[in-house]
C-alpha angles and dihedrals in degrees: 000000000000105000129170117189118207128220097014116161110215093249082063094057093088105061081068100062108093087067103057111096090042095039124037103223131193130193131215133182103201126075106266095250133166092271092055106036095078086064092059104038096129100063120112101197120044116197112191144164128206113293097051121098123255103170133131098264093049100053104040081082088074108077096168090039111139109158143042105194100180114191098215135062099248117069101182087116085073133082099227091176092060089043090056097043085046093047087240117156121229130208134176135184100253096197137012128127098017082153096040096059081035092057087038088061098050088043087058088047097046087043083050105045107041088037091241102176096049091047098058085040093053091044089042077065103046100253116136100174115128094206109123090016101096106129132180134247122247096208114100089015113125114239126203121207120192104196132037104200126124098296087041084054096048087036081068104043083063098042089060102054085060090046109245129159105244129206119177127192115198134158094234104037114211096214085186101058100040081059090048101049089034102244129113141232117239137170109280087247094056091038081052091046107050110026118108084198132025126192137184139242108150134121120245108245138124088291101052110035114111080006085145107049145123098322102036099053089053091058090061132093120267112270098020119177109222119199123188123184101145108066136332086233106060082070121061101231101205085052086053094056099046091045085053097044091047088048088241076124118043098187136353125209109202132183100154123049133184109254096013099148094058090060075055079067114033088144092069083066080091090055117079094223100073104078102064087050095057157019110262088181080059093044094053100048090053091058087055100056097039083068097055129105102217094047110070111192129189126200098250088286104131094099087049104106126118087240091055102032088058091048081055106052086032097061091031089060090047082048090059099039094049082049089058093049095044094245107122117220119186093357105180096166122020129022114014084353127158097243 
């Protein structure tokens, strides 16, 4: 098979290599996007990661295309309808770095409660002063986790070693393992209501966008902490502004924005196009956070550790030689998919 793989770093190149000879592979650093995709119609296997472009209009320039093997959990960033419709096969990498977003998230709160950037910025300049730097512990605080997957699990496994009370809302409650880690499951108005601190662990998808907006950050306590490493758009992110200008929400911790990918390409605002790609109010607002001093944002980075990455390539590249054996491994959209 013909396969080209998108936004590969030269180390990564490697873990390839057991399918080339049977397989004619090709690397690129870019994102795969509209402008480029004409250039590589012929492929049979893409292999993307998450900033390239998967839509409709992208890959109806594939007309061999067979397979989608996307070297990241969330698949959002594909068109499965069009998949489906096309006969195109989808894969994802399940599981790969459940500690690595988990330490991410307590990286962001510790970053959050003992003031952590303003503290190394004040001491680069010289400036030993404490006034402004009190911070708070985490030992004793009530954290909420939505979501009880495997990062939520692994969320509160960490949360635990510092102490913390723990309560957890899923759709599908695991009973055994609440028993076994020591949190419980409420209702998502009393999680909202009595958490010092929420986090996130949920997938994007018709049930969870705009899951945190309006009503539910004014169920929640005065001075809250929000914490989001699963997708921007899981959060509205007007509602967000307005809870942190109002002090509903005392500090946020992002590493994922809605519309994140348009502030990648701030240069195509020239272009008349762009607005009707994107949002420019959302745009906006995120500029605007990423400039507060209480919000502290990272560039979707939480999953970017050696140990991860390699999980990734490692199970992507299991995803493409199953394909060619006809022995489906991680299948989300087409034949023993998970639609």
């Amino acid at each position: 098979m013909k396969i080209i793989a998108f936004e590969v770093e030269d180390w990564e190149r490697q873990t390839f290599e057991s399918l080339q000879g049977e397989h004619r592979i090709e690397f690129v650093a870019d994102p795969l996007t509209l402008e480029n995709a004409g250039t590589y119609a012929e492929v049979e296997v893409v292999c993307p990661f998450i900033h390239s472009d998967l839509s409709a209009n992208v890959l109806k320039h594939f007309g061999r295309l067979r397979l989608i093997a996307t070297r990241s959990t969330g698949f959002d960033h594909i068109d499965l309808g069009h998949c489906k419709e096309k006969g195109i096969t989808v894969c994802n990498v399940p599981v790969y770095g459940d500690n690595t977003v988990a330490e991410h998230v307590f990286a962001l709160l510790l970053a959050i409660s003992h003031k952590m950037i303003a503290a190394v910025d004040r001491t680069r300049r010289g400036d030993f002063s404490l006034k402004g730097l009190q911070g708070f512990d985490l030992f004793g605080k009530t954290l909420g986790v939505i979501g009880t997957g495997s990062i939520g699990r692994s969320v509160i496994e960490i949360a635990k070693g510092f102490r913390m009370k723990v309560v957890a809302s899923d759709v599908r409650p695991d009973e055994e393992t609440a028993s076994r880690l020591g949190f419980r499951y409420v209702g998502m108005d009393e999680l909202l209501a009595s958490s010092d601190i929420i986090t996130l662990h949920v997938p994007s998808n018709e049930h969870t966008r705009n899951m945190i907006s309006h009503d539910q950050f004014a169920k929640m306590k005065e001075g809250v902490v929000l914490i989001n490493t699963a997708r921007g758009d899981i959060v509205d992110i007007k509602a967000l502004a307005r809870a942190i200008g109002e002090g509903k929400v005392a500090a946020a911790g992002l590493d994922v924005l809605p519309e994140e990918g348009g502030i990648r390409e701030e240069a195509e605002l020239l272009r008349s196009v762009y607005d009707r790609k994107h949002d420019l109010e959302t745009m906006l607002l995120n500029h605007i956070l990423l400039r507060l001093r209480n919000v502290i944002i990272t560039p979707h980075s939480a999953f970017n550790t050696r140990e991860a990455v390699e999980r990734i390539l490692s199970t992507t590249v299991s995803n493409i030689a199953s394909f060619s054996r006809g022995e489906l491994e991680n299948v989300v959209s087409g034949k023993g998919g998970r639609e």
